[in-house]
C-alpha positions as CSV (number, residue, x, y, z in Angstrom):
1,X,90.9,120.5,123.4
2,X,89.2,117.2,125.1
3,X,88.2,114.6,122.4
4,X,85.0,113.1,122.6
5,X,86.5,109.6,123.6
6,X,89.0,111.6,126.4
7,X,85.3,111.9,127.9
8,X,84.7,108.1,128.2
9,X,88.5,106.8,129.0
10,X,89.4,103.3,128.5
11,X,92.8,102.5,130.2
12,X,95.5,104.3,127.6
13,X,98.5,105.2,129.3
14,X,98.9,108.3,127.2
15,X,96.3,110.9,127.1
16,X,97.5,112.1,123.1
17,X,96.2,108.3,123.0
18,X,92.4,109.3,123.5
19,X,92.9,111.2,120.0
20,X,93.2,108.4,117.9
21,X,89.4,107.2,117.8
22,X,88.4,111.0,117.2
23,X,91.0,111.0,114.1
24,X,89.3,107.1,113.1
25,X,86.3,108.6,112.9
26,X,86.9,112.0,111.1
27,X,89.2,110.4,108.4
28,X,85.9,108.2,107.5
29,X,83.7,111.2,107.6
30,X,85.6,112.9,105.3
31,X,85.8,110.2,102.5
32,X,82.2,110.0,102.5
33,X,81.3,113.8,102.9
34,X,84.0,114.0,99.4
35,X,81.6,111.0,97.9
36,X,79.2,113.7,98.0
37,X,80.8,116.4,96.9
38,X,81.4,114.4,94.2
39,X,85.5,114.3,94.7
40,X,87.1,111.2,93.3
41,X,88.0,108.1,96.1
42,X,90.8,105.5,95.8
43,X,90.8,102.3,97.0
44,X,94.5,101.5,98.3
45,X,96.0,98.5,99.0
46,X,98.9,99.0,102.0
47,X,101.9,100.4,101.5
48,X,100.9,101.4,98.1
49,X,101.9,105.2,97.1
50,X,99.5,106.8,98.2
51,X,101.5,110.6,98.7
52,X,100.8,110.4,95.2
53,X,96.9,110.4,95.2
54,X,96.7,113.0,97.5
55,X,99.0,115.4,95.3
56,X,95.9,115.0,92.7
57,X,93.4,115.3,95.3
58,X,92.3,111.7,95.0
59,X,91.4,110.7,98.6
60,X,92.6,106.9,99.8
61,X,90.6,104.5,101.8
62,X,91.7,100.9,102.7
63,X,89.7,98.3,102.7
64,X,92.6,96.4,104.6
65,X,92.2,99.1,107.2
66,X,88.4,99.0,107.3
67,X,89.1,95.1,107.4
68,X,90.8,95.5,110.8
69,X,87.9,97.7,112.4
70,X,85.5,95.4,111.7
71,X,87.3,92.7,113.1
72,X,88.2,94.7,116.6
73,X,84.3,94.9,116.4
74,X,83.7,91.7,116.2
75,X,81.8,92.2,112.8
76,X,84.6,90.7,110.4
77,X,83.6,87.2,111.0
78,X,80.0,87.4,110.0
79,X,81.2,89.5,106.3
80,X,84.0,86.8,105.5
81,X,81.3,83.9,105.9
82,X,79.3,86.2,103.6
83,X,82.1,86.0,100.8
84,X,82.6,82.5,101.5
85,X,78.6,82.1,100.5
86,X,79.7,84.2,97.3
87,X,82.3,81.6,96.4
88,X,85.2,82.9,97.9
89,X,87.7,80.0,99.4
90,X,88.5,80.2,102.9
91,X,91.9,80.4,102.4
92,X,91.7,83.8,101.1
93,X,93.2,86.6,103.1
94,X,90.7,87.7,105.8
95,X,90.5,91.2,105.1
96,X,89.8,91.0,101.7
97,X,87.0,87.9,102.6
98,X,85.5,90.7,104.9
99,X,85.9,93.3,102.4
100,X,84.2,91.1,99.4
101,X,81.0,90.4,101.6
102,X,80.7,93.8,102.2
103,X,81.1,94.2,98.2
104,X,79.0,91.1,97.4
105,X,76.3,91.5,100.7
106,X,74.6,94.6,101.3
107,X,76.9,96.7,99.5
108,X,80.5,98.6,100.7
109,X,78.7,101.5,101.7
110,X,76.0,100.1,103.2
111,X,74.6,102.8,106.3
112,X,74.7,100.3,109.1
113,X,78.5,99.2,108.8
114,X,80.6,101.3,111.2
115,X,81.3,105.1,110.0
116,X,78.7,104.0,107.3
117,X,80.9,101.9,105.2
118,X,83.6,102.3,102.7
119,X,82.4,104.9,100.0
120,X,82.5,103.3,96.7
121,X,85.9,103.5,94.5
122,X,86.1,105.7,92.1
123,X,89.7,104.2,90.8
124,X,92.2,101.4,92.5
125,X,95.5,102.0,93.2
126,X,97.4,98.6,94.8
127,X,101.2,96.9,94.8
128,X,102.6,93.3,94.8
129,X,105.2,94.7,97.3
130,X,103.7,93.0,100.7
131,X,101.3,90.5,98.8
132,X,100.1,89.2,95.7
133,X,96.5,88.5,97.0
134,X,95.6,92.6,96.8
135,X,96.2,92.2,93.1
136,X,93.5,89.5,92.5
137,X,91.4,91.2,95.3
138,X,91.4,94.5,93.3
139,X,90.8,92.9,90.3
140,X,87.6,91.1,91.5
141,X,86.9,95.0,92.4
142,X,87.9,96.4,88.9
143,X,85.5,94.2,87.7
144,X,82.7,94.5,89.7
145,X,82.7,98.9,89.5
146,X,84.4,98.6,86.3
147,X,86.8,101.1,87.3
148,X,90.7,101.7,86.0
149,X,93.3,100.0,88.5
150,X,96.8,100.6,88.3
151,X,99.2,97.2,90.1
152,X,102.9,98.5,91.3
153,X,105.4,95.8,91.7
154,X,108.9,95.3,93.2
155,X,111.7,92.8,93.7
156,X,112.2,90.6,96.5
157,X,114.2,92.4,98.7
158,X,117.1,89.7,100.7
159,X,119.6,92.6,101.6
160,X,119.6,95.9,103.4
161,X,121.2,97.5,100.7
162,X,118.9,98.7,97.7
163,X,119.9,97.2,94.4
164,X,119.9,99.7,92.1
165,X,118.3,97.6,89.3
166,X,115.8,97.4,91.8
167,X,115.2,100.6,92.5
168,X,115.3,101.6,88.9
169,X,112.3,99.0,88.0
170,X,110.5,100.8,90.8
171,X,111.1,104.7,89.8
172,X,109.8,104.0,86.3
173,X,106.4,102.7,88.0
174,X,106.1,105.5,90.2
175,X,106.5,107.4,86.6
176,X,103.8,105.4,85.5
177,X,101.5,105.6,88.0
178,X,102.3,109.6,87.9
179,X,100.9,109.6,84.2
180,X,97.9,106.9,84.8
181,X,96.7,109.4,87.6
182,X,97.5,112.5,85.1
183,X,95.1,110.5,82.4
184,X,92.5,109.5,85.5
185,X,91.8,112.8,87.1
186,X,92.8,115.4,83.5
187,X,95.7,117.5,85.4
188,X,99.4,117.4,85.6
189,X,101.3,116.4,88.6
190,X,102.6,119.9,90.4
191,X,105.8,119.6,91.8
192,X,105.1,121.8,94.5
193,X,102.6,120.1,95.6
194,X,104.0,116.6,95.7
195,X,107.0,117.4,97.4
196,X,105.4,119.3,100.2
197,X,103.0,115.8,100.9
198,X,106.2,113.9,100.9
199,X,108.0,116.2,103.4
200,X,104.5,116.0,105.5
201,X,105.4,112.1,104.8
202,X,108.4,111.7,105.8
203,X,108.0,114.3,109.0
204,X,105.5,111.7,110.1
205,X,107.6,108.4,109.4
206,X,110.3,110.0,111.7
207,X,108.3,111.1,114.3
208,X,106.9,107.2,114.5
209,X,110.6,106.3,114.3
210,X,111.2,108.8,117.6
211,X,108.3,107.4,119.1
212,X,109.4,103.4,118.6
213,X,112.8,104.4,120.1
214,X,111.3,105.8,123.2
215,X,109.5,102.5,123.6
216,X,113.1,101.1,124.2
217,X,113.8,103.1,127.2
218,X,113.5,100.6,130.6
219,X,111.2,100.8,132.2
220,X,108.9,101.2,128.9
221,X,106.6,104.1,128.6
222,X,103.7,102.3,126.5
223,X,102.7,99.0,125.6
224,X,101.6,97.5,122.3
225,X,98.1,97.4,122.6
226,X,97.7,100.8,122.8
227,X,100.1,101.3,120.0
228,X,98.2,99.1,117.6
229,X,95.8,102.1,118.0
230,X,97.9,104.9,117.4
231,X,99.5,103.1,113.9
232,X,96.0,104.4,111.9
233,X,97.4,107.7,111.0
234,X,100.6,106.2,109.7
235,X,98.5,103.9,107.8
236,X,95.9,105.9,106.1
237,X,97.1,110.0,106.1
238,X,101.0,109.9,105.2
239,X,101.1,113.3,103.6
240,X,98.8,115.3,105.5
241,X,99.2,117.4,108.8
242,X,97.1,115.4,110.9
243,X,99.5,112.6,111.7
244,X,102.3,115.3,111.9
245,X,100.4,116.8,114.5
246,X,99.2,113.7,116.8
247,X,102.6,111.9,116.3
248,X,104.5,115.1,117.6
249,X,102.3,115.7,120.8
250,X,102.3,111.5,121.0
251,X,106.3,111.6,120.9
252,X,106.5,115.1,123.2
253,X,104.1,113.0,125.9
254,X,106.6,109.6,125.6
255,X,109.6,112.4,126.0
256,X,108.0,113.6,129.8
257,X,107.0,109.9,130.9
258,X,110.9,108.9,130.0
259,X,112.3,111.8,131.8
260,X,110.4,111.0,134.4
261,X,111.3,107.2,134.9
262,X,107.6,106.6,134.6
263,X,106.7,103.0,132.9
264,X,103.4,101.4,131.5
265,X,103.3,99.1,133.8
266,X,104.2,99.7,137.1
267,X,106.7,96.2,138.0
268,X,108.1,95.9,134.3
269,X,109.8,92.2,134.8
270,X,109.3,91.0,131.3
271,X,110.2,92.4,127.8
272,X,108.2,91.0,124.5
273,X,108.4,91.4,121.2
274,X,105.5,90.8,119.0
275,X,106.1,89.4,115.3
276,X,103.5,89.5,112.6
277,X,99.5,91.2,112.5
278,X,97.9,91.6,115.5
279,X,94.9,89.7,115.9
280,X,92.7,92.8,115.6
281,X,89.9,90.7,117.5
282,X,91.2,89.7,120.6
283,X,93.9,92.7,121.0
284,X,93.2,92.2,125.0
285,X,96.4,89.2,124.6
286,X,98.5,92.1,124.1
287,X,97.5,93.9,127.3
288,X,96.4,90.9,129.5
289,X,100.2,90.1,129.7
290,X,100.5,93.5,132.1
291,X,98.6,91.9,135.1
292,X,101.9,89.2,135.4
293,X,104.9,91.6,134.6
294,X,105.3,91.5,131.6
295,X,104.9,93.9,128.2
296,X,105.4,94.0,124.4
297,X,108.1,97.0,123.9
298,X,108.3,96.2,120.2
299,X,106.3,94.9,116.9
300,X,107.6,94.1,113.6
301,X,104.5,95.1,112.1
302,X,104.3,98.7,113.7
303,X,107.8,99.4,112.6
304,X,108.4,97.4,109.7
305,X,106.0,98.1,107.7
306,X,104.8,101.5,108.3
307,X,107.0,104.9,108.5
308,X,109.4,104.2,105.5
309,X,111.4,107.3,105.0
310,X,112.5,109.5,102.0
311,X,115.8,110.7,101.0
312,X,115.7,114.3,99.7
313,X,118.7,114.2,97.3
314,X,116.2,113.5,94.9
315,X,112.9,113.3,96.0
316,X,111.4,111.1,92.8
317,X,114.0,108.2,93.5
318,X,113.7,109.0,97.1
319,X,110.5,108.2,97.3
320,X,110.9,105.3,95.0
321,X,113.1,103.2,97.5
322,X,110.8,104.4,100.6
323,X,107.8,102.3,98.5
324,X,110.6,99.7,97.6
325,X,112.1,99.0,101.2
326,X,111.2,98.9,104.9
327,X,108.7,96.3,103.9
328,X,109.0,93.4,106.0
329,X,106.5,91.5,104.5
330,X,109.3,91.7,100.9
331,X,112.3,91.1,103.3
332,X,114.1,87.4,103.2
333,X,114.9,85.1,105.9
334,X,118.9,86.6,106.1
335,X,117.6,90.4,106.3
336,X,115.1,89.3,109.1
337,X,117.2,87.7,110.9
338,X,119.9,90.4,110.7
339,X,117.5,93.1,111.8
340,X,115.8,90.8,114.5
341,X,118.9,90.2,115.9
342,X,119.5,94.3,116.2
343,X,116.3,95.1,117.9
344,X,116.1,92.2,120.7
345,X,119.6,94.0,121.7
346,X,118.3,97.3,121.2
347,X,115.1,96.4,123.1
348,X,116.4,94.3,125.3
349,X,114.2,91.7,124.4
350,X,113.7,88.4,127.2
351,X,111.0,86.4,124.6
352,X,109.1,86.4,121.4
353,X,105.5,85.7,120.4
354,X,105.5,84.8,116.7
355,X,101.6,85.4,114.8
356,X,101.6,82.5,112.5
357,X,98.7,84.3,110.6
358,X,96.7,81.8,108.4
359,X,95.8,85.0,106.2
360,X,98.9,86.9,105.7
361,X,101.4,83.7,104.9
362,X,103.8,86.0,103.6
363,X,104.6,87.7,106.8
364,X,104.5,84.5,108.7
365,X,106.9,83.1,106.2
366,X,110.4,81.8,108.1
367,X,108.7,82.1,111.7
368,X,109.8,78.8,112.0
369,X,113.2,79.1,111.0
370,X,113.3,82.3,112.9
371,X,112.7,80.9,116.3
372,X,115.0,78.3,115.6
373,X,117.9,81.3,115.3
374,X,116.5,83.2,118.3
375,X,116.8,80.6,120.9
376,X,120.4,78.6,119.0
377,X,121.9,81.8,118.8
378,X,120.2,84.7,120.7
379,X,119.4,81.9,123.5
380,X,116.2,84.2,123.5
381,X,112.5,82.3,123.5
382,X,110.0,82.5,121.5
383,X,106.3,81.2,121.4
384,X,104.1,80.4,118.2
385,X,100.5,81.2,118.7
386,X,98.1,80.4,115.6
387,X,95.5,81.9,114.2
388,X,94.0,84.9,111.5
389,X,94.2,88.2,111.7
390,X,90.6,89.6,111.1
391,X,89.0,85.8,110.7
392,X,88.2,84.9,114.6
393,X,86.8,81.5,113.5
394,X,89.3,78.5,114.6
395,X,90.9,80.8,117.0
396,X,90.8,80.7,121.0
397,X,91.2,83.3,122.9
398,X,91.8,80.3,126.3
399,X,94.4,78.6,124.7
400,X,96.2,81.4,123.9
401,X,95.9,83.2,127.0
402,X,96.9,79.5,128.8
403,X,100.0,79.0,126.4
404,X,101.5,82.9,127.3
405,X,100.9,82.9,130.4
406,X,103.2,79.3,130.8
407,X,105.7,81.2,128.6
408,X,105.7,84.2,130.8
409,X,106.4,81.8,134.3
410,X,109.1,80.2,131.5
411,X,110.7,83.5,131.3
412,X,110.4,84.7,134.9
413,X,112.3,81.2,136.1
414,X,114.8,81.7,133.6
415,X,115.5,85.4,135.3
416,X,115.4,84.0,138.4
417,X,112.1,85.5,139.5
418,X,108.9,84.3,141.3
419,X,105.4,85.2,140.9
420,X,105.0,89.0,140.4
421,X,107.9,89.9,142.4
């Protein structure tokens, strides 16, 4: 079947890719068609347990997500000043500065935001796991619908091994938030149920996890940009069929263009990795790099913190330590480095652009000290570009372009290339 946005085609390597803005689209239509119907919506916070909900047929939204859409429309800007007029600080995390003036403006579901909004939450479900800004966020939220919230927490996570104190402290929250949804929506948990969301999960984390490893073939078969819009699924639906069903045909499509030697680009000379949130406004610096040779093949933030998986043995403690772990956003400066040091082999990595993101500070924590490492002991390069997320304000899109592009003729020399060749 041809997707409406297969009709107007905009550059994607992979057809499967034209899907993604149809399954954008539908996901929002749902949430507000169940407003209707009078079904109950969450507002979740990322990486929160969200299998969960949908075993009690609460549907999630994410503002975070939302957030991101705006921004890629250029709208975000406008809604954070609106917050800031509503005396939130600056220095508050862009997506939930864009959220709040949507909150505190015209309303969340006001009719002439895109997809008509965010539907108004019936109950908030968020985690200190990535950031401790949600919490407040949500609370601000609580307040203003006066709604229940329920707040998840975990350790700090410096190992790749799962302490099982750790894990423990986690399980008993999942417990918890099993019984707060019980009290919230007057229905016990079915076990049936649950488990067949998380194997619908987990199906979908490893078929991202196929489809990341296929991005480390040479030459590579699809660049970040156009990954940034495939993530959404992983994001928002873990636990439905959807993402099952557009990640396998996504992964069977990589499979053909592998087999056949066929890359995104068509004179790969340089491989990037990306570290940190894309700059949802001005995604083009991912794919202006193409033009000169060069493409990102990897992003922490596609693969680190999306697509956790579950281990079976016992799915209640499995599913415990996928919400505990894979989080890079919880991972210290030891663990990073470790892994970092894995996937620039694996990748085969020739320089790194480092976000420093003034929103998300605890992603760009250690980019410093992890560029440092990289070119003492990796002898690989790296570049920090500054600036926010969502938030285009104090950002240029020239100066970065100018700094890359110098980094790029950096790289090329050090390979002993010229020009394009």
């Amino acid at each position: 079947m041809t997707s409406k946005s297969q009709k107007n085609k905009k550059g994607r390597v992979l057809e499967t890719s034209y899907l993604a803005p149809d399954i954008l689209k539908n996901y929002w239509d749902k949430l507000h068609r169940a407003k209707k119907e009078g079904k109950k919506i969450a507002w979740v916070s990322g990486n929160a347990p969200a299998e969960l909900l949908w075993a009690f047929d609460v549907l999630p939204a994410y503002p975070e997500n939302y957030a991101a859409v705006l921004a890629s429309l250029k709208l975000s800007g406008e809604l954070c000043n609106v917050a800031e007029k509503h005396g939130f600080s600056r220095d508050l995390c862009s997506y939930a500065r864009a959220n709040l003036g949507m909150v505190f403006g015209e309303g969340s579901s006001n009719p002439a935001l895109p997809f008509g909004g965010l539907p108004e939450p019936d109950i908030l479900v968020t985690t200190r796991i990535p950031c401790i800004t949600q919490v407040k966020w949500w609370e601000i939220i609580r307040d203003k619908y006066q709604i229940p919230m329920f707040s998840l927490d975990a350790p700090f996570s410096t190992t790749i091994e799962t302490s099982p104190g750790g894990l423990q402290y986690v399980y008993e929250q999942i417990l918890d938030l099993i019984k707060f949804l019980e009290d919230f929506t007057g229905r016990k948990l079915k076990d049936e149920v649950f488990l067949e969301i998380l194997r619908l999960s987990d199906k979908a984390a490893g078929l991202w996890h196929e489809i990341m490893d296929y991005r480390a073939n040479i030459p590579c078969p699809v660049g970040s940009r156009e990954m940034c819009g495939n993530v959404f699924s992983l994001v928002s639906m873990l636990g439905t069929q959807i993402p099952v069903d557009f990640y396998t045909a996504l992964r069977d499509e990589l499979k053909t263009r592998v087999d056949k030697g066929l890359g995104a680009i068509p004179n790969e000379q340089v491989r990037l990795m990306l570290d940190n949130i894309p700059y949802w406004h001005h995604l083009s610096l991912l794919s202006d790099v193409e033009k000169h040779g060069a493409i990102f093949v990897f992003e922490t933030y596609l693969r680190y913190v999306w697509g956790g998986r579950i281990n079976f043995q016992n799915p209640y403690t499995g599913y415990a330590e996928k919400v505990f772990t894979d989080v890079w956003l919880n991972s210290g400066l030891e663990l990073r480095k470790k892994i970092l040091k894995s996937d620039i082999k694996k990748y085969a990595i020739d320089g790194v652009v480092f976000f420093s993101n003034r929103s998300c500070k605890r992603f760009s924590l250690w980019q410093l000290e992890l560029k440092i490492f990289l070119e003492k002991e990796l002898h690989i390069p790296s570049i920090l570009i500054e600036g926010d997320m969502a938030d285009p304000g104090g950002y240029s899109q020239e100066q970065a372009t100018t700094r890359v592009e110098a980094f790029l003729e950096m790289i090329k020399k050090k390979k002993g290339l010229k020009g394009n060749q």
